[in-house]
Every structure is written in C-alpha cells, then in structure tokens.
Gaussian input, Z-matrix of N, CA and C with variables (Angstrom, degrees):
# hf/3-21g

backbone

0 1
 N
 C     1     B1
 C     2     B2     1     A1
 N     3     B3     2     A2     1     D1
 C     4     B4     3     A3     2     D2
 C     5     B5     4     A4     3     D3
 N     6     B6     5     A5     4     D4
 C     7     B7     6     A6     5     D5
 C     8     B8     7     A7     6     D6
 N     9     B9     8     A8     7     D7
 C    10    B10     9     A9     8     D8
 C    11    B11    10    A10     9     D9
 N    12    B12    11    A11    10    D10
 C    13    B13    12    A12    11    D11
 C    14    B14    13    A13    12    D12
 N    15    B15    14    A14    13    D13
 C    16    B16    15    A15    14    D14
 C    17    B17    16    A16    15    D15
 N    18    B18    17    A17    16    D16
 C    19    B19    18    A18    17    D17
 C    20    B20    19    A19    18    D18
 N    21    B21    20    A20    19    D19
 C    22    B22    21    A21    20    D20
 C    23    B23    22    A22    21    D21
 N    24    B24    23    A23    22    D22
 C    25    B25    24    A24    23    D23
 C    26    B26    25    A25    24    D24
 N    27    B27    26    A26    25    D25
 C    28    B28    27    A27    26    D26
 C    29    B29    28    A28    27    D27
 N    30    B30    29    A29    28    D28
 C    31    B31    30    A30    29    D29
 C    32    B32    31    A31    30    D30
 N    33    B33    32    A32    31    D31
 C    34    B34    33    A33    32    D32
 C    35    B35    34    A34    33    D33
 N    36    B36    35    A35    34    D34
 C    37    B37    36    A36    35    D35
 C    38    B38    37    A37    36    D36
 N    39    B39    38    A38    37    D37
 C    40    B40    39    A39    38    D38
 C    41    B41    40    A40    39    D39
 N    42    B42    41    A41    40    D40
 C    43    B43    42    A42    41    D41
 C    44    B44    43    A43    42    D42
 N    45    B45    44    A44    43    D43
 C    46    B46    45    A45    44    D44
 C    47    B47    46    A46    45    D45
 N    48    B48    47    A47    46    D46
 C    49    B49    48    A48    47    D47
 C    50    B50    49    A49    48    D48
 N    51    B51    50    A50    49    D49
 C    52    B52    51    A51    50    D50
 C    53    B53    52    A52    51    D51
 N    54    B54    53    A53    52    D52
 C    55    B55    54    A54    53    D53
 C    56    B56    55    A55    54    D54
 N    57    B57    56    A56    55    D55
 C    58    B58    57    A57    56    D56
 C    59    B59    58    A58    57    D57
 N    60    B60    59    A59    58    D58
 C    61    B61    60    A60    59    D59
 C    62    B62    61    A61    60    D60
 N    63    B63    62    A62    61    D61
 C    64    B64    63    A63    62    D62
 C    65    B65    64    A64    63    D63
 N    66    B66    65    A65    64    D64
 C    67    B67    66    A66    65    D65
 C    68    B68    67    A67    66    D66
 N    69    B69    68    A68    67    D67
 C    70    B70    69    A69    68    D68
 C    71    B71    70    A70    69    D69
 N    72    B72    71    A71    70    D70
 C    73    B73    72    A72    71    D71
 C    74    B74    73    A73    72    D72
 N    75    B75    74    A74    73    D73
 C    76    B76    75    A75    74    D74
 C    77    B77    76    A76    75    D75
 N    78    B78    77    A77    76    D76
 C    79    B79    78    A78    77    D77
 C    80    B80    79    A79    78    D78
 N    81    B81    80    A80    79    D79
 C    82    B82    81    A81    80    D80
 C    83    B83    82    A82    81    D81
 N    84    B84    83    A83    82    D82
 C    85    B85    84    A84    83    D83
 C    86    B86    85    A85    84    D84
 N    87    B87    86    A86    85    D85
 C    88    B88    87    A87    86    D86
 C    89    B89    88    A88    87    D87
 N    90    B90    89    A89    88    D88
 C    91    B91    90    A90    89    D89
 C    92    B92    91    A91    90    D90
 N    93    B93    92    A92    91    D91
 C    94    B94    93    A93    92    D92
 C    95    B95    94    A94    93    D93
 N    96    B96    95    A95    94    D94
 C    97    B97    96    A96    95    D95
 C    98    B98    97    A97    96    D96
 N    99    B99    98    A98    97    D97
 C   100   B100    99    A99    98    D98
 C   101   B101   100   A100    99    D99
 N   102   B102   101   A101   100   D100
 C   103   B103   102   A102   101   D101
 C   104   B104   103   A103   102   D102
 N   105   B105   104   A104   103   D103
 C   106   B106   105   A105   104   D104
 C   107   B107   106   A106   105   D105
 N   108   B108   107   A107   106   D106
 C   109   B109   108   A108   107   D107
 C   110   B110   109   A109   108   D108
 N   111   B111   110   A110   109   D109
 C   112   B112   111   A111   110   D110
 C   113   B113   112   A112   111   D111
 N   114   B114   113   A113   112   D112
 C   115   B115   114   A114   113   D113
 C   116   B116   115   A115   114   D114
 N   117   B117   116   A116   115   D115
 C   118   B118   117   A117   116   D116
 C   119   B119   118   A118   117   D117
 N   120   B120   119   A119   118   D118
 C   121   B121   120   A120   119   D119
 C   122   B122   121   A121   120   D120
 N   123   B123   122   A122   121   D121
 C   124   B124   123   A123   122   D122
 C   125   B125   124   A124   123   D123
 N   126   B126   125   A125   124   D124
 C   127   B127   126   A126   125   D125
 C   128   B128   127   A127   126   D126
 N   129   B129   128   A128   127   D127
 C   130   B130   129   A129   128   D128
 C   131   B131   130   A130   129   D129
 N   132   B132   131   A131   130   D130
 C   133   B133   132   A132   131   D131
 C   134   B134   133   A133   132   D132
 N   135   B135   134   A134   133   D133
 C   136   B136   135   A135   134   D134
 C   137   B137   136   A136   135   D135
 N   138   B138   137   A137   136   D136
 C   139   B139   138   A138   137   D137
 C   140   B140   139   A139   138   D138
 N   141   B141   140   A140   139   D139
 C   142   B142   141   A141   140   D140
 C   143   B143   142   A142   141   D141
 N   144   B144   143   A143   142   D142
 C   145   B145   144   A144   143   D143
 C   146   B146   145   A145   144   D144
 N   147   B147   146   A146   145   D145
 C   148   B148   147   A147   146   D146
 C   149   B149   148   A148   147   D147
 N   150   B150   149   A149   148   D148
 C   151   B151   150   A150   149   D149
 C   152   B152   151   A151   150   D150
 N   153   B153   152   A152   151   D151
 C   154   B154   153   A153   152   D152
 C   155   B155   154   A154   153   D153
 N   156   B156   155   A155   154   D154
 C   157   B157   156   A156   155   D155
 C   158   B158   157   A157   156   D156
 N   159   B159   158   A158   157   D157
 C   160   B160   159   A159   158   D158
 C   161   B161   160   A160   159   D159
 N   162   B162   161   A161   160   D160
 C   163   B163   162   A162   161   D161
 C   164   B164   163   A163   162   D162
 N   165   B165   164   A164   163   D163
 C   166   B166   165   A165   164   D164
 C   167   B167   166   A166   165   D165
 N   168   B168   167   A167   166   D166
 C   169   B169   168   A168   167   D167
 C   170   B170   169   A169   168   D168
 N   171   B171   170   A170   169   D169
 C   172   B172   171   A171   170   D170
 C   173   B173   172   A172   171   D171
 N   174   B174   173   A173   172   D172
 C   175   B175   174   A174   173   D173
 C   176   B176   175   A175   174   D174
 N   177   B177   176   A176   175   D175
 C   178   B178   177   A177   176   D176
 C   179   B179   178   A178   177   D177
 N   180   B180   179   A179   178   D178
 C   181   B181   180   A180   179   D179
 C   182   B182   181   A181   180   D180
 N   183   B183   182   A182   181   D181
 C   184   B184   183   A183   182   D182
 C   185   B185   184   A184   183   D183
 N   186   B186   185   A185   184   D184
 C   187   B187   186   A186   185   D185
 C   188   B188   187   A187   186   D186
 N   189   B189   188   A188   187   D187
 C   190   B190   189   A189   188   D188
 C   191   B191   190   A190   189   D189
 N   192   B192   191   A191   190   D190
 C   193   B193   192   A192   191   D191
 C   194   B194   193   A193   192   D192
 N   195   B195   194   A194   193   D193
 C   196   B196   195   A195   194   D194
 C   197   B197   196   A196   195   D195
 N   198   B198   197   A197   196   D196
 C   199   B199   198   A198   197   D197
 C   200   B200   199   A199   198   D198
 N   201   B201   200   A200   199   D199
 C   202   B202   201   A201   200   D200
 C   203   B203   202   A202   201   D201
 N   204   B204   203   A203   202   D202
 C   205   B205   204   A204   203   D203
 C   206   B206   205   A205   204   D204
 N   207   B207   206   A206   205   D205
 C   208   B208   207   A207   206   D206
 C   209   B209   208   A208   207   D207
 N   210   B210   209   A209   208   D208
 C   211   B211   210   A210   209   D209
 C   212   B212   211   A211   210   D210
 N   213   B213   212   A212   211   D211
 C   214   B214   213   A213   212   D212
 C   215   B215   214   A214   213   D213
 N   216   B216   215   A215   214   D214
 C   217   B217   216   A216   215   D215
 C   218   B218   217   A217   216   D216
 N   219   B219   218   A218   217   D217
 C   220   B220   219   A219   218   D218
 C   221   B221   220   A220   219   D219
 N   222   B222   221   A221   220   D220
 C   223   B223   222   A222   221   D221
 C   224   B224   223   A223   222   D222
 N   225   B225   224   A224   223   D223
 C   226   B226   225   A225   224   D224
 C   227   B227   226   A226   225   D225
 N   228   B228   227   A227   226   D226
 C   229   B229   228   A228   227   D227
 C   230   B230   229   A229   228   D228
 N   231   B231   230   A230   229   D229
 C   232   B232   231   A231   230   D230
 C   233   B233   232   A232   231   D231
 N   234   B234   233   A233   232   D232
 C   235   B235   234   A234   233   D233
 C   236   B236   235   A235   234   D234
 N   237   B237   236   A236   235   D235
 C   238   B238   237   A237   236   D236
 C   239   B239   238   A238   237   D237
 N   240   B240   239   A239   238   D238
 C   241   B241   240   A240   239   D239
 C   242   B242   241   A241   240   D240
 N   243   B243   242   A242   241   D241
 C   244   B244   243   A243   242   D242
 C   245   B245   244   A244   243   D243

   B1=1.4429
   B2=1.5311
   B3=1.1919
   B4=1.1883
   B5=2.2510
   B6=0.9799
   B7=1.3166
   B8=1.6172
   B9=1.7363
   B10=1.4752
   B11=1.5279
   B12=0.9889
   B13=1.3975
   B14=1.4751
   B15=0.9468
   B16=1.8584
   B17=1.5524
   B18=1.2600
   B19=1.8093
   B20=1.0043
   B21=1.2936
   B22=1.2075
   B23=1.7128
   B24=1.3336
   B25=1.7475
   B26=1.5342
   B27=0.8144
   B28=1.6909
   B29=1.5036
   B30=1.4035
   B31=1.1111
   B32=1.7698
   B33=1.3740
   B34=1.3616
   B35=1.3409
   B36=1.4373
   B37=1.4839
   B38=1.6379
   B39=1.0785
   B40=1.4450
   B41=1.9039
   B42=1.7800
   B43=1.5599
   B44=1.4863
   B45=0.9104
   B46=2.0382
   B47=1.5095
   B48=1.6959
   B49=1.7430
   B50=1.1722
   B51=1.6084
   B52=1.4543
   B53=2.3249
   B54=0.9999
   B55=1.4191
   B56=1.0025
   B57=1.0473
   B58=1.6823
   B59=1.8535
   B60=1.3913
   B61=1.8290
   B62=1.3506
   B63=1.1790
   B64=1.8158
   B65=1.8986
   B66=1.1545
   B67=1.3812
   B68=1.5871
   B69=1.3194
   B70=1.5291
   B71=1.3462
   B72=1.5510
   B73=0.8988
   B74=1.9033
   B75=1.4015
   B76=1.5130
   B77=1.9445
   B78=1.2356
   B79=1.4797
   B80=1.7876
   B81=1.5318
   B82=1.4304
   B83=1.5574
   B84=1.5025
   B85=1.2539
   B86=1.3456
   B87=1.5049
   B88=1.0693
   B89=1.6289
   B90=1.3809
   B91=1.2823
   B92=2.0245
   B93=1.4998
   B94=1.7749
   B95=1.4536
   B96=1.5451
   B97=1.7949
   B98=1.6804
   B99=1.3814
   B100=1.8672
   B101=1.3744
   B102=1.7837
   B103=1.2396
   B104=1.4434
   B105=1.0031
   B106=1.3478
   B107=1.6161
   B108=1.7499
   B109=1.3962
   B110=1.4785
   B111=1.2843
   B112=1.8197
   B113=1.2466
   B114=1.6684
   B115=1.4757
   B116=1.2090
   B117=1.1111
   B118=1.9712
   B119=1.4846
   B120=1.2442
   B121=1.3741
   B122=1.6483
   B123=1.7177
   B124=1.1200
   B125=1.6531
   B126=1.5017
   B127=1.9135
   B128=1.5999
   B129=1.0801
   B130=1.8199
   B131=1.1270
   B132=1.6221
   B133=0.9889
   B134=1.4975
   B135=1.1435
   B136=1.7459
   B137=1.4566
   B138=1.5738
   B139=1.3559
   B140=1.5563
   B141=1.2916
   B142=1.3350
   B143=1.1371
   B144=1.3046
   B145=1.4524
   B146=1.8263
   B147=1.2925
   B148=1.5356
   B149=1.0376
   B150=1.4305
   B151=1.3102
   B152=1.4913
   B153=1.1772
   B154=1.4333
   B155=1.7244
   B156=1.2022
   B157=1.3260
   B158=1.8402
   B159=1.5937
   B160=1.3673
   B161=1.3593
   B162=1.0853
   B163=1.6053
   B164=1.5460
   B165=1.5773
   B166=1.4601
   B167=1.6339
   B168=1.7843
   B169=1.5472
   B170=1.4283
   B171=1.3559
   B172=1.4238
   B173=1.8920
   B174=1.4592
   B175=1.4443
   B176=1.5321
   B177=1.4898
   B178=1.4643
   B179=1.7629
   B180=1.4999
   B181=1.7933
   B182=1.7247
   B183=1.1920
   B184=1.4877
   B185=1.8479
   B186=1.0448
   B187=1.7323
   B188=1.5080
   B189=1.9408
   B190=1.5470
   B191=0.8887
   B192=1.4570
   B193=1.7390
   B194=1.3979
   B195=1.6715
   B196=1.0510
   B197=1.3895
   B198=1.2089
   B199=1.6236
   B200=1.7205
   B201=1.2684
   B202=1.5731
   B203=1.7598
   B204=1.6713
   B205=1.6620
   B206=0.9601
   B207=1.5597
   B208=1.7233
   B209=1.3808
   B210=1.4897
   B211=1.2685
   B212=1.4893
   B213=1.2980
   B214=1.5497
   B215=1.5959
   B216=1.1906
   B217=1.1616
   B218=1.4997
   B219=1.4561
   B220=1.5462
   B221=1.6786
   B222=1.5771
   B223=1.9878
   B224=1.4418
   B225=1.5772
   B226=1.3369
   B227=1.4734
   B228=1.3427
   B229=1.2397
   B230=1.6577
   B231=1.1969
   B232=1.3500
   B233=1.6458
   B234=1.8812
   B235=1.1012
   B236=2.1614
   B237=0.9655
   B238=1.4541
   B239=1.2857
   B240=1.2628
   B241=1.6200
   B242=1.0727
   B243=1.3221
   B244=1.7537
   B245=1.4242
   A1=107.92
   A2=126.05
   A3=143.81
   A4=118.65
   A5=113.38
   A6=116.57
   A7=86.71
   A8=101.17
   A9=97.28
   A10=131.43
   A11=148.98
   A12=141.47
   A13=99.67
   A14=107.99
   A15=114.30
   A16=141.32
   A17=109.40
   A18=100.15
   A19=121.54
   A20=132.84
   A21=122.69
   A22=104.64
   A23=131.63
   A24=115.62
   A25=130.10
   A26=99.09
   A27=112.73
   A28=126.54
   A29=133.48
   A30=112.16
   A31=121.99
   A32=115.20
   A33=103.82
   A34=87.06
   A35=155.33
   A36=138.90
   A37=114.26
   A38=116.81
   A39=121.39
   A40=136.68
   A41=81.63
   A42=94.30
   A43=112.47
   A44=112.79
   A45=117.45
   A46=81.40
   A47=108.11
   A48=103.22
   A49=135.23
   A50=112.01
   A51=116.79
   A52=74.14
   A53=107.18
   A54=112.23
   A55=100.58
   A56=122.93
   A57=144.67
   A58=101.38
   A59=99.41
   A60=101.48
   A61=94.52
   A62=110.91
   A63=101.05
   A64=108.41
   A65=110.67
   A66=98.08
   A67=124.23
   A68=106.59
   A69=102.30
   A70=126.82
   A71=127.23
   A72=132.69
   A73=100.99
   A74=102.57
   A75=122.12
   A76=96.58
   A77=118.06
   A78=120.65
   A79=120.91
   A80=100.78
   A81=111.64
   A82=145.64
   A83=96.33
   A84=92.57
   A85=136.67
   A86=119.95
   A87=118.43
   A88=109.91
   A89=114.23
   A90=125.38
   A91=89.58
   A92=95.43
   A93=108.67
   A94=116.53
   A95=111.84
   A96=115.00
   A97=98.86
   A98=114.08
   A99=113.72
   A100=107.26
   A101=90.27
   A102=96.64
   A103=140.38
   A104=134.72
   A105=154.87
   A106=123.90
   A107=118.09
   A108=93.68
   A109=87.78
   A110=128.41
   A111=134.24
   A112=95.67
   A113=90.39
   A114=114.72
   A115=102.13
   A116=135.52
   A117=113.57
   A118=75.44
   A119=142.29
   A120=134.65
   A121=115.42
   A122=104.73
   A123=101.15
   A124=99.94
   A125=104.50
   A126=102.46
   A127=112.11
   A128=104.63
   A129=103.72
   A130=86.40
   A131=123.88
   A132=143.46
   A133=114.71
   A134=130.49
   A135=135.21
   A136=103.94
   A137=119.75
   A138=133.94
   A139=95.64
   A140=141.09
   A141=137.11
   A142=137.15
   A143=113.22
   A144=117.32
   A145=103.53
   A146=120.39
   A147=142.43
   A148=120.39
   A149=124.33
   A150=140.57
   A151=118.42
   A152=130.11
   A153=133.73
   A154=127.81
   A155=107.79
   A156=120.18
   A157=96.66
   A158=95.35
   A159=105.95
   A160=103.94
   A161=124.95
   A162=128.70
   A163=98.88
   A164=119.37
   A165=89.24
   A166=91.00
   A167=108.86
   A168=118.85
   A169=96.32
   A170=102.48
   A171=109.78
   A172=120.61
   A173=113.55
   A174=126.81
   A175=112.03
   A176=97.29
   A177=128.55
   A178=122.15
   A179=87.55
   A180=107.99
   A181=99.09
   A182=144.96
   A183=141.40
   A184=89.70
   A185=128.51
   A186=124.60
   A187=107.10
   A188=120.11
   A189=123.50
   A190=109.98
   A191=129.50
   A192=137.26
   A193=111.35
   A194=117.70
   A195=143.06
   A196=111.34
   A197=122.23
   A198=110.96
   A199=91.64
   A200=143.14
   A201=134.38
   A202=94.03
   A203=116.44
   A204=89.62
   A205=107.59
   A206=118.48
   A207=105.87
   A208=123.06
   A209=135.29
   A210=131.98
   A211=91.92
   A212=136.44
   A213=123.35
   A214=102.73
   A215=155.69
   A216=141.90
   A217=119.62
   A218=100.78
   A219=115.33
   A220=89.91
   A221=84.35
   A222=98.73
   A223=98.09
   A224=130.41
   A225=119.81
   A226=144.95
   A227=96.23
   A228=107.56
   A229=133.35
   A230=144.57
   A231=144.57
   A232=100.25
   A233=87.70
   A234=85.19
   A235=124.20
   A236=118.11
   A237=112.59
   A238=100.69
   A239=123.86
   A240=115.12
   A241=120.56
   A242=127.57
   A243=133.06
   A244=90.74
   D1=138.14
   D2=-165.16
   D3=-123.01
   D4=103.21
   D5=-150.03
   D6=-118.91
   D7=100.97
   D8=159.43
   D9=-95.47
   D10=140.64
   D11=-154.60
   D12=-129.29
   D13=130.23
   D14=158.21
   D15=-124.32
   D16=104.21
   D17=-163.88
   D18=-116.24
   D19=145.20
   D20=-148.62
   D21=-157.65
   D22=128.70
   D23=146.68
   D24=-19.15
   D25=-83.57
   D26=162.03
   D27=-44.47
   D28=99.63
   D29=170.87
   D30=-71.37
   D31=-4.39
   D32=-178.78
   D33=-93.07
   D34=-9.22
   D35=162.43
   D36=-64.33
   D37=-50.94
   D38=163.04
   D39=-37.80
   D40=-40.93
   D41=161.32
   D42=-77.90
   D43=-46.42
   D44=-169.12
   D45=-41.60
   D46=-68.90
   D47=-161.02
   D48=-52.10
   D49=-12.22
   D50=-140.27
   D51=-120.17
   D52=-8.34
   D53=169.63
   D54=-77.26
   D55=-68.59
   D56=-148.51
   D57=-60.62
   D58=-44.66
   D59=-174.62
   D60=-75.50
   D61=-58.50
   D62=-162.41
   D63=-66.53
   D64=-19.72
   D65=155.45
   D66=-64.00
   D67=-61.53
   D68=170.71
   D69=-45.23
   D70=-37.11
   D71=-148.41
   D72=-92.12
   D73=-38.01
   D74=178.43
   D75=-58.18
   D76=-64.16
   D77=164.88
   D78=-15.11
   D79=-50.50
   D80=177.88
   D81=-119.39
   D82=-5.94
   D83=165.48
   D84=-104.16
   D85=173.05
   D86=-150.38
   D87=-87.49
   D88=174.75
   D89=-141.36
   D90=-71.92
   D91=-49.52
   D92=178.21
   D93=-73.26
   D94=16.47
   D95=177.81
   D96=-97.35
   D97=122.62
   D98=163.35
   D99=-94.22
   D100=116.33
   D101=154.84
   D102=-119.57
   D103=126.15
   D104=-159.54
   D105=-105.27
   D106=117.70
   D107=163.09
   D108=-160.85
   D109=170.22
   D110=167.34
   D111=-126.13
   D112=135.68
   D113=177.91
   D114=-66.64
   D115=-23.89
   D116=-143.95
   D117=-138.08
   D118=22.56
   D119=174.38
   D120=-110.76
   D121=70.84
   D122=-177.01
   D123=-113.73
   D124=150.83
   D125=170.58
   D126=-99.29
   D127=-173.96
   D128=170.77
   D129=-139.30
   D130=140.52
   D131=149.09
   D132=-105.96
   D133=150.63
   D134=-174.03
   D135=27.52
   D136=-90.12
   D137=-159.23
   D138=-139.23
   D139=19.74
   D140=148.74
   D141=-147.51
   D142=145.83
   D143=-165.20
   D144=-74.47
   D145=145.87
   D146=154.50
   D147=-100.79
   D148=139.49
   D149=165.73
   D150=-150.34
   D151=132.25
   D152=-169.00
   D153=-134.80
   D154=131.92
   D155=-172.22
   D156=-88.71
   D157=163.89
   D158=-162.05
   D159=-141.66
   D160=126.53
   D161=-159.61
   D162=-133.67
   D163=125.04
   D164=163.37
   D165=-157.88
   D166=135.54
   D167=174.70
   D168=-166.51
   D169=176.40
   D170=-170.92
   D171=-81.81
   D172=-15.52
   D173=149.86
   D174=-136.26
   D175=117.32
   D176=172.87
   D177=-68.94
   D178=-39.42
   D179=-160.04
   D180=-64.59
   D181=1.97
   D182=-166.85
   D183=-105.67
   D184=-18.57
   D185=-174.07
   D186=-96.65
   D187=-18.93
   D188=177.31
   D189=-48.47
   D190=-56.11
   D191=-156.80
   D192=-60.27
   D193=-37.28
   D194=-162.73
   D195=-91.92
   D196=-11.42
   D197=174.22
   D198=-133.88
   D199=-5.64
   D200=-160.92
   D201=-61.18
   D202=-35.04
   D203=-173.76
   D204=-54.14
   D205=-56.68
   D206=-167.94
   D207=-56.40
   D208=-16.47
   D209=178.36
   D210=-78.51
   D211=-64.73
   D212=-175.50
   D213=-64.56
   D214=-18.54
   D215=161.19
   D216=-47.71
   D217=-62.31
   D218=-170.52
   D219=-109.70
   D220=134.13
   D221=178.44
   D222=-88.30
   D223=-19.56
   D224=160.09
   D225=-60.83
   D226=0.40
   D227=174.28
   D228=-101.43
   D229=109.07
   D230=-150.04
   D231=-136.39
   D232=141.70
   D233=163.57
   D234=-125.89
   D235=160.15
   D236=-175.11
   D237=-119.60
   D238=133.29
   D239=155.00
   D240=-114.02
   D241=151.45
   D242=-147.33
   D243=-131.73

C-alpha cells in the first residue's frame, strides 16, 4: 500500500495537487491497483492543510517513475508505504 500525502498552506494548493496526481495516476494504473482519495476530505494540521491519496496492489513500483517529478517538484508531497 502506497500512501501519498500532500500538505500545503493553501488549501486550494493542496487540491490543484491532489487533482493533478489522481489524474495522472488514473491515466496509468492498472485495472487490479485501488485507488482511493476524498475530495472535500482535507485536515489542518498547525498551519497546513493534508490530504492523501491511497494506493493499494500487490506491485506499487510501476506508478514511481510516473509521478517522482512531482514529489521532487513539490517538497509537499510525501510518500509512506504501509
């Protein structure tokens, strides 16, 4: 399982991103990949909002190549694997 997180000041920056992956990500994965996220399900922690995508299949590593710019683009973006 693959847990992307995005946090941000801005909650309308958080949405752009959290668009932007699950678009890409919908583009390429495979038919047996779950993916998961709520639009309007963002938290605030201190001074930024969170929101997190939810990935889960038995190989993850074919979707890295495909989103790593945006994790080195945006430093708000993290990923966890469970």
């Amino acid at each position: 399982m693959l847990i992307i997180r995005v946090h941000e000041r801005e909650k309308a920056q958080v949405k752009k991103l959290i668009e932007h992956l699950v678009r890409k990500i919908s583009l390429i994965k495979e038919d047996s990949t779950f993916l998961a996220f709520d639009q309007d399900m963002t938290e605030k922690h201190g001074e930024k909002y969170i929101q997190k995508i939810v990935l889960k299949a038995k190989n993850l590593s074919y979707i890295l190549p495909h989103i790593e710019t945006e994790c080195m683009r945006h430093r708000s973006i993290t990923l966890e694997w469970a």
